[in-house]
C-alpha positions in Angstrom: -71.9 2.0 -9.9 -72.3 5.2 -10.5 -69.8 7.2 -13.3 -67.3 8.6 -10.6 -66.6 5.1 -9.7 -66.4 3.9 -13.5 -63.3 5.9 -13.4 -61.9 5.3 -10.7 -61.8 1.0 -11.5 -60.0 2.6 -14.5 -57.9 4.2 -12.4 -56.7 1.3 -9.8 -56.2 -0.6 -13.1 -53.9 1.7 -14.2 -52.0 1.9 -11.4 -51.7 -1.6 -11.1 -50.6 -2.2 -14.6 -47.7 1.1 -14.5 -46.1 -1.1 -11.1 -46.3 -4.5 -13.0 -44.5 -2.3 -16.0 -41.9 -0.8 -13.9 -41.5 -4.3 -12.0 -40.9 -6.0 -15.3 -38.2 -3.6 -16.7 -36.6 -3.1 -13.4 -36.0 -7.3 -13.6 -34.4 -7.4 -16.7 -32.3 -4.1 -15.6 -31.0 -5.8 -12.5 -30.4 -9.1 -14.3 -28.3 -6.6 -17.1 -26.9 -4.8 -13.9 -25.7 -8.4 -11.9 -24.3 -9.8 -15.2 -22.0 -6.8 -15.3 -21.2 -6.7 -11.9 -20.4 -10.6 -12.3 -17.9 -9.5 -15.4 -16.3 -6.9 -12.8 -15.6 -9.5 -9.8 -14.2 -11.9 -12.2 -12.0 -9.5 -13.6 -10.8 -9.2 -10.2 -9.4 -12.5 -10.4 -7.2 -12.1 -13.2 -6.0 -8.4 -12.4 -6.3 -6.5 -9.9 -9.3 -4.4 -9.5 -9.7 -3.1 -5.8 -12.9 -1.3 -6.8 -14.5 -4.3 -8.4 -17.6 -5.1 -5.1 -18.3 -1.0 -5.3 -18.2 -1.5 -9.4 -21.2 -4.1 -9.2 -23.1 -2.4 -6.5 -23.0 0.5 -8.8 -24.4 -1.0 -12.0 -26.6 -2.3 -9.8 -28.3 1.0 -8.9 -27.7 2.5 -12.1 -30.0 -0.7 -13.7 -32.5 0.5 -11.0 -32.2 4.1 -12.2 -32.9 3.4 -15.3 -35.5 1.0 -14.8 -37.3 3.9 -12.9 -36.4 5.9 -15.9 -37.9 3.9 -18.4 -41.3 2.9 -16.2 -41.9 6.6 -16.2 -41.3 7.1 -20.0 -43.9 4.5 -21.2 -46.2 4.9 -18.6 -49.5 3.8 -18.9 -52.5 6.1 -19.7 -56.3 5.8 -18.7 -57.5 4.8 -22.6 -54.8 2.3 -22.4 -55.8 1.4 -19.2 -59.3 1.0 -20.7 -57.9 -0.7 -23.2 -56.5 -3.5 -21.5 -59.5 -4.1 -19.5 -61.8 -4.6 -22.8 -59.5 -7.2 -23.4 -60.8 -9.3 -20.2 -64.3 -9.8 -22.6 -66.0 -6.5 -22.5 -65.9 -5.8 -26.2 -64.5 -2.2 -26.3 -67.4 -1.0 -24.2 -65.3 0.9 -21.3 -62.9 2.3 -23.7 -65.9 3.7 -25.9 -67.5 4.6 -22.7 -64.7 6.4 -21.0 -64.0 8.5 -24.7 -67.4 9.5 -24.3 -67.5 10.6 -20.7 -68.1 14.5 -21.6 -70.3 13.8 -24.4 -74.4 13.9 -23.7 -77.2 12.3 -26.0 -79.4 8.9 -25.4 -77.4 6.5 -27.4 -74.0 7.6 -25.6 -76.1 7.4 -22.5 -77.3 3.8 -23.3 -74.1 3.1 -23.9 -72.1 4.7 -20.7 -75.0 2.8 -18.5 -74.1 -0.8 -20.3 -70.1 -0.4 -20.2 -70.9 0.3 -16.1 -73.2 -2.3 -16.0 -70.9 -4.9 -17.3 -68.2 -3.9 -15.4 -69.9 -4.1 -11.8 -71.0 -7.6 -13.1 -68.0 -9.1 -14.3 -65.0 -6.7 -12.6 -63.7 -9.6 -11.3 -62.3 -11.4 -14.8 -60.0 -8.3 -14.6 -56.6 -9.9 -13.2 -53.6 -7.8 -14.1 -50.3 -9.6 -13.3 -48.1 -7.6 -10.9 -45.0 -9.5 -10.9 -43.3 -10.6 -13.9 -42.9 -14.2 -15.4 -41.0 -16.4 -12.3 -38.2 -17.5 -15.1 -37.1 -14.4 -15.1 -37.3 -13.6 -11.5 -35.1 -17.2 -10.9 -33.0 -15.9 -13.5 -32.1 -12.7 -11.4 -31.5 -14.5 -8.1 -29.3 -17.2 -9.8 -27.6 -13.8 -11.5 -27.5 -12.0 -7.6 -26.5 -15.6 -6.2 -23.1 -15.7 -8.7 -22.3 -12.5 -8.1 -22.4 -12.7 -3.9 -20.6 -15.5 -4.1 -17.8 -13.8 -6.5 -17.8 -11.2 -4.2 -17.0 -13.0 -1.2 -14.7 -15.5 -2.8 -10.9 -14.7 -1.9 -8.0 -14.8 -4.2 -4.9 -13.5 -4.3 -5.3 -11.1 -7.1 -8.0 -9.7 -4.6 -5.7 -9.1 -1.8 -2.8 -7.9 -4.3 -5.4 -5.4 -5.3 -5.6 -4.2 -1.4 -2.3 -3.8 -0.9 -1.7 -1.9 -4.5 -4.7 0.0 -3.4 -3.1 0.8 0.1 0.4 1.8 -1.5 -1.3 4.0 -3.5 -3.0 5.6 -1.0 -0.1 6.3 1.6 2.0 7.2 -2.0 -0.6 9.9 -2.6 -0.3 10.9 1.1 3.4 11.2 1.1 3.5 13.0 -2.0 1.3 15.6 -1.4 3.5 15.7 1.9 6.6 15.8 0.1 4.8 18.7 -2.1 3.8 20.5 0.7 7.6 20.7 2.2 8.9 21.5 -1.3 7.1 24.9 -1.5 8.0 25.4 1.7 11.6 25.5 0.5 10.9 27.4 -2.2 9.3 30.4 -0.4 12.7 30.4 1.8 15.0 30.6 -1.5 12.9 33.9 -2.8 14.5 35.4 0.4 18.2 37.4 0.3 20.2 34.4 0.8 23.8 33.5 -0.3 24.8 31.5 -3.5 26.1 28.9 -1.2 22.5 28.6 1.0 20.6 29.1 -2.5 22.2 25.9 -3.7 21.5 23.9 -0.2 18.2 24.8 -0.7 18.0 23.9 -4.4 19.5 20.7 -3.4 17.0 19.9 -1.1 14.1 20.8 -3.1 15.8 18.1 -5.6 16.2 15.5 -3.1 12.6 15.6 -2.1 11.3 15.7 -5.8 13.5 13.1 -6.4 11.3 10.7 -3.3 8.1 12.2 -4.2 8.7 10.5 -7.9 9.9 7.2 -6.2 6.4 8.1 -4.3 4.8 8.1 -7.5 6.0 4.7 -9.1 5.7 2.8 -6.0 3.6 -0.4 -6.8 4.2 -2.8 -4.1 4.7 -2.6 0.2 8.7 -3.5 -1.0 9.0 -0.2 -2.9 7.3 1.9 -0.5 9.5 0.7 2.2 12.7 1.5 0.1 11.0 4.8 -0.7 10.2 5.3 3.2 13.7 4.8 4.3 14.9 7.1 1.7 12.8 9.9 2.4 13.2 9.2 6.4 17.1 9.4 5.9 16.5 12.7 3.9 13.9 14.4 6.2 17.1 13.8 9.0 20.1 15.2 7.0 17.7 18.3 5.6 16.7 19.0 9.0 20.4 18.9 10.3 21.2 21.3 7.4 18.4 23.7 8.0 19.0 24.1 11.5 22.4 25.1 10.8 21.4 27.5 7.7 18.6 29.1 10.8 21.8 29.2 13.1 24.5 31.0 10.5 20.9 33.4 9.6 20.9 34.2 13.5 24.4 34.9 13.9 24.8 38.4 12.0 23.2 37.6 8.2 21.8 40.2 6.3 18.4 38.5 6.4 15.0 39.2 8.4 15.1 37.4 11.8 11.7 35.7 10.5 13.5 33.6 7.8 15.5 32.7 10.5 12.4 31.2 12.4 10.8 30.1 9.7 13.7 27.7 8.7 14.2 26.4 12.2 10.1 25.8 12.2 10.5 23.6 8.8 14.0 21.7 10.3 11.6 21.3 13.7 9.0 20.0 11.1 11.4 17.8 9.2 12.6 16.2 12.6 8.7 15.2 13.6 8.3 13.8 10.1 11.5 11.6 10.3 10.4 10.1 13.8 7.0 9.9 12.6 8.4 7.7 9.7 10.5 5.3 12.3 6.7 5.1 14.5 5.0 3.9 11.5 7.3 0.9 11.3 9.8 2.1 8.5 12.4 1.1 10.3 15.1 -1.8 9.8 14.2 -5.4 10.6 14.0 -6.9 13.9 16.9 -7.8 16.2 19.2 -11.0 14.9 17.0 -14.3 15.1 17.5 -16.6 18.9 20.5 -18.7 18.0 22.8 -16.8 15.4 26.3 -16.0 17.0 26.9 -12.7 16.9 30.1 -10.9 14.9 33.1 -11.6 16.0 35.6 -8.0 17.1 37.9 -7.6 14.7 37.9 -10.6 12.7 35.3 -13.0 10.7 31.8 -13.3 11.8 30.6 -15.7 14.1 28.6 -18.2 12.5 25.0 -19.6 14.4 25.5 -22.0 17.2 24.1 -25.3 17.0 23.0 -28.0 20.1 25.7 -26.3 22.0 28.6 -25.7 19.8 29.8 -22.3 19.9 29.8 -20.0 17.5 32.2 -18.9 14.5 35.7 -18.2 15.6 36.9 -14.1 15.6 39.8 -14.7 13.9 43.5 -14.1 15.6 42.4 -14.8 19.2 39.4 -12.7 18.9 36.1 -13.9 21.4 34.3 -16.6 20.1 30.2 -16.0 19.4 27.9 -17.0 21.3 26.7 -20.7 21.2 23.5 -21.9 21.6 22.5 -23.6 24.9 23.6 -26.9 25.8 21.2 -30.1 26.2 20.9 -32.0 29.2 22.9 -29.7 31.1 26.2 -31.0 28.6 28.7 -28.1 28.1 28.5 -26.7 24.2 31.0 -27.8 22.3 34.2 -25.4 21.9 34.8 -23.4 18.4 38.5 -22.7 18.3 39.7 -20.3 20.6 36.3 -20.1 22.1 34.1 -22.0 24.6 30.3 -22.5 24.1 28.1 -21.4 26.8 27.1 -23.8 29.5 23.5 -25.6 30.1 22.4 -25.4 33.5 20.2 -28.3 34.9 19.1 -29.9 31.3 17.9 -26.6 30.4 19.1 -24.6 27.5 21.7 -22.4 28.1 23.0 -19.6 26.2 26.5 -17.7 26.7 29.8 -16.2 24.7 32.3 -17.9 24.4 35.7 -15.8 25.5 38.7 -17.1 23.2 42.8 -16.3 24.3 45.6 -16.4 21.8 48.9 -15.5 21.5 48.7 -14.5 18.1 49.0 -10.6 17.5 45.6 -9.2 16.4 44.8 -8.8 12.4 44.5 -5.5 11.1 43.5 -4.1 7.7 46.0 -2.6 5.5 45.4 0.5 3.3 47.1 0.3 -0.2 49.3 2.5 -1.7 50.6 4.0 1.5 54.2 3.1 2.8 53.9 1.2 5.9 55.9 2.2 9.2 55.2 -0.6 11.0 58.0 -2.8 12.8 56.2 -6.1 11.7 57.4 -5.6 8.2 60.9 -6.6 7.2 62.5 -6.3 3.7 63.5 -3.5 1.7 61.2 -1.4 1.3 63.4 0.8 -1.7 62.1 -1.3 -4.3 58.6 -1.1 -3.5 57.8 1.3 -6.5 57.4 -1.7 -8.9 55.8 -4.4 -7.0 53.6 -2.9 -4.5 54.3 -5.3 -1.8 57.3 -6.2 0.2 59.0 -10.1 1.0 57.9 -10.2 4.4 59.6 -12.8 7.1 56.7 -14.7 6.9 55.4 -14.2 3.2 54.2 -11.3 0.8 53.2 -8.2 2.9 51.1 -5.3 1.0 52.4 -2.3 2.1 49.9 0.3 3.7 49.1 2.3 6.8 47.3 0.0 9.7 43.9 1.1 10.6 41.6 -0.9 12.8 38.5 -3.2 11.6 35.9 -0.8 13.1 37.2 2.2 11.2 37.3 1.1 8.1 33.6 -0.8 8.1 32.3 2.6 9.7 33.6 4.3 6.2 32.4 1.5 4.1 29.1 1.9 6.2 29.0 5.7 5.8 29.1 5.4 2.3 26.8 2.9 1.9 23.9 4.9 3.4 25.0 8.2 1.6 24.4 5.9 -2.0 20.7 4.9 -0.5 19.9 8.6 0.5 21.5 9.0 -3.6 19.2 6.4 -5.1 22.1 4.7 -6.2 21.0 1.0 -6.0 18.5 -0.4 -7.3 15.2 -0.9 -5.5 15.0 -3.3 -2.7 18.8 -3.6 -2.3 18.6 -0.7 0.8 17.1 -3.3 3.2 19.7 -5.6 2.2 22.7 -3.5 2.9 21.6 -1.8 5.9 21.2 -5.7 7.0 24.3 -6.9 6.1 26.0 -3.8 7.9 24.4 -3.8 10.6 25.7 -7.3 11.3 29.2 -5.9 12.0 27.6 -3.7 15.0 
């Protein structure tokens, strides 16, 4: 062995003991690494965390990083090296022989030619251990196993997390939307424009600050619907209102015909948006359920058919609701002033019932409002203190007479202008636009 190759033994040795180093620190980094990424996932089961799997695989690379880091740090050199390899039995010789590589004279020559003697002799007690102690290796895979399976457990906090994680994301998405739209609306008002269309437009701008903040505080799919509905019923009446500020601009004001264009263009936009919102599924709930009667014209509402019986009775003599079909082919049973609709061959059969009376039909009276209808009798002089009249047949308010439909379709109009308001609380609109629209 000559003295080229004396150094280069030192060198594999060296190299073999910086890749045990690094393969020892990067063990106990990854088992530091999995033990936070195992705090993370069970956090995830007592709050939600959407983040938590990318959280673990993170301080699992940055356990790697620094493991890289610190291998490089307190690397090994060649005297170490040397060092280490006297250890195996050779008595310091290749560590006095390698410090005395440059040096010349017959005792450091003796000396260099017995350190490379011994080592081609006995090179093979040199064993440097490349992977670290197995205890701590099981450690890390018991460590990595706990975490996997943390990972892939479900809970519900987990999918809570998902759909937080999801609201937030379409929130974020509609505000910046909404934000988009409200400069928009801003760059119209700098134009020469009336007090009055200044002030629709200010409105406007309002209005949609006013989603973009529900938007904001949204926290679950319920809110985000009520939100959606909101800002869909918005985006309709602000496009109605724009094309008509676009059309009053068009027909002689002192504007440029651009502002014009550029106000139909955002009433155009508006419009897209709002059916957009309806082709996303923020829309009302299905039809009525197989079964329920349907309202009864002008009187109560029908009430859900059961093994052929019809429906609830409209009240004075209106049609009876439809009854669910009848079994064995059996007519359904008749509601008052109703029939039920008639199986057919044992199958179910579904129809609605058609009621007759006699009895004049109900209307709805309107307080406060002297009545000039024939039906009342009395005297209707000394109304001022009571605010009824003896009737024939009883007490009779006294009022105008307008039909059922009319007045639900002003209860109805109001109702939806206090949702566009934000006047109930949230996830009351679903309700009422249910309960209304069980009068149509």
């Amino acid at each position: 062995m000559g003295q080229s190759e004396f150094v280069k033994v030192i060198q594999d040795c060296r190299r073999r003991l910086n890749l045990a180093g690094f393969l020892g620190k990067l063990v106990s980094a990854l088992g530091i690494g999995a033990g936070v990424g195992i705090v993370f996932q069970a956090a995830s089961f007592v709050i939600p965390v959407y983040y938590a799997g990318l959280y673990a695989v993170l301080a699992l690379f940055l356990a790697l990083l620094t493991a890289l880091a610190a291998a490089y740090v307190a690397r090994t050199g060649m005297e170490q090296t040397a060092l280490v390899m006297d250890s195996f039995g050779f008595d310091e010789r290749i560590v006095t022989a390698y410090g005395n590589l440059e040096k010349e004279g017959a005792l450091v020559e003796l000396q260099r030619a017995d350190a490379i003697r011994q080592l081609q002799l006995h090179q093979d007690k040199i064993r440097i251990a490349l992977l670290p102690p197995w205890k701590k290796i099981g450690s890390l895979m018991g460590l990595l196993a706990v975490l996997l399976v943390l990972a892939l457990l479900p809970s519900e906090m987990k999918e809570h997390a998902r759909e937080l994680h999801s609201v937030r994301e379409e929130a974020k998405e509609k505000t910046e939307e909404i934000e988009e739209l409200v400069d928009a609306l801003e760059q119209l008002g700098q134009e020469e424009l009336t007090p009055e269309q200044q002030a629709v437009l200010q409105e406007m701008i309002e209005s949609l600050q006013a989603s973009q903040s529900e938007y904001q505080q949204a926290f679950s799919n319920e809110m985000l619907q009520a939100a959606a509905e909101k800002l869909n019923y918005r985006y309709e009446n602000m496009s109605s209102q724009l094309a008509d500020l676009a059309q009053s601009l068009q027909n002689g004001a002192a504007v440029s015909p651009v502002t014009a264009e550029s106000m139909q263009a955002l009433s155009d936009k508006m419009q897209q948006m709002s059916g957009s919102q309806l082709a996303r599924g923020n829309t009302g709930q299905s039809g009525n359920d197989s079964g329920k009667g349907q309202n009864g014209q002008n009187g109560q509402n029908g009430q859900s058919g059961s093994n052929g019986n019809s429906g609830g009775n409209g009240q004075s003599g209106q049609n009876g609701q439809d009854g669910s079909g009848g079994q064995n082919g059996q007519d359904g049973q008749p509601g008052a002033n109703g029939n039920g609709g008639n199986g057919q061959n044992g199958e179910a059969g579904n129809g609605r019932g058609t009621g007759t009376s006699d009895t004049p039909h109900d209307y709805v009276s309107i307080p406060n409002d002297i009545a000039d209808s024939g039906n009342l009798t009395g005297n209707a002089v000394d109304h001022d203190a009571s605010g009824y009249f003896h009737a024939q047949n009883g007490l009779s308010w006294e009022g105008t007479h307008m039909s059922y439909e009319a007045v639900i379709g002003s209860y109805e109009q109001n109702a939806y202008e206090g949702i566009a308001a934000g006047k109930y609380p949230s996830g009351m609109e679903e309700i009422i636009k249910e309960y209304f629209s069980n009068f149509n």
